[in-house]
N, C-alpha and C positions, 0 to 999 in steps of 0.2 A: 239494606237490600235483603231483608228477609223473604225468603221464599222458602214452600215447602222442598221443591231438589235442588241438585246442589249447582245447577247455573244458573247465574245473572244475565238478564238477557236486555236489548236495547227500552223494550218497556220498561223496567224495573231502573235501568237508568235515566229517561226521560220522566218517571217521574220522583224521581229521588232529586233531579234537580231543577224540577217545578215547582216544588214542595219547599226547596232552599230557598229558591231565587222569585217565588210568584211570578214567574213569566206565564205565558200562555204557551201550553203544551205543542201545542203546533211548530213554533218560534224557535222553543228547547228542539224538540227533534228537528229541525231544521239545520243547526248551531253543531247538535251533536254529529249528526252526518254527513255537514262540512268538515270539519275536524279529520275524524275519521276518514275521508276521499283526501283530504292532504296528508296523512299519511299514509296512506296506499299509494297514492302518485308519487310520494317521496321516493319510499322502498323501492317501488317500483323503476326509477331512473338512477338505482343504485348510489341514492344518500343515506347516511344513517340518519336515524330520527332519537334522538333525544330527549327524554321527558325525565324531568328533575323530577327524583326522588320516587323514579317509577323503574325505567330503564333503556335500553336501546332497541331497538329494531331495527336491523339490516339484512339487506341480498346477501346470503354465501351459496358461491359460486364452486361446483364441485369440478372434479375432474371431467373433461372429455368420456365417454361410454361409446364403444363403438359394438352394435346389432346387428344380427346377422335378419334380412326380412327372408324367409323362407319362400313367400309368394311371388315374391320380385326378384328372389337370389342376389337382392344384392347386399352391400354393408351401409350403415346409416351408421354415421357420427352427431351424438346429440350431448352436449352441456346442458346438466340440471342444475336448476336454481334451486331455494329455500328460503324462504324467511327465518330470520336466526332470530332470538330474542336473549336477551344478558340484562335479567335483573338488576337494579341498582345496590348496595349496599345495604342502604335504608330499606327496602325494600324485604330483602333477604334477613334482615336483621325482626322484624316485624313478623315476616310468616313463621321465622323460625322460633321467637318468643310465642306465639299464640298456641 
C-alpha cells in the first residue's frame, strides 16, 4: 500500500486485494464493506470484535454528564460512548520494531 501521504484508504485496499486474490474489483469492494458493516453493527450493540493478531474494538461507555441548556434552562443528562481500540501484542510488537 504505497502511497504518496500517509493514509491508506479503501481504494488502496480493494486493490491490494485484487491484485492478491484476482477477483473482480467490484466483488472485492463488495466483500470488503460487508466485513467492515459487521463490525460497526457489532460495536455498535456493544460486542467486542476481535481480530487475531490485529486487535479489539469495543464501546467504552463513559460516565453520565449532566448540561445545563441555557435556551430551555433546563438540565440534560447525556452518556457518551467511544470506540476504544487495544492493539494486539503481535501487533504492538511489529509497529514497534519498524
Amino acid at each position: 500500500m504505497a502511497r504518496k501521504n500517509k493514509y491508506a484508504t479503501m481504494r488502496d485496499l480493494v486493490r491490494l486485494v485484487k491484485k492478491n486474490t484476482k477477483y473482480d474489483e467490484a466483488l472485492v469492494r463488495e466483500v470488503i464493506d460487508l466485513y467492515f458493516e459487521e463490525i460497526k453493527d457489532a460495536v455498535i450493540s456493544n460486542k467486542q470484535v476481535r481480530l487475531s493478531g490485529f486487535g479489539v474494538f469495543s464501546l467504552k461507555k463513559w460516565k453520565s454528564n449532566t448540561y445545563f441548556d441555557p435556551n430551555s434552562k433546563t438540565r440534560t443528562s447525556k452518556q457518551i460512548q467511544t470506540v476504544s481500540f487495544k492493539p494486539s501484542k503481535i501487533l504492538r510488537k511489529k509497529v514497534k520494531d519498524s
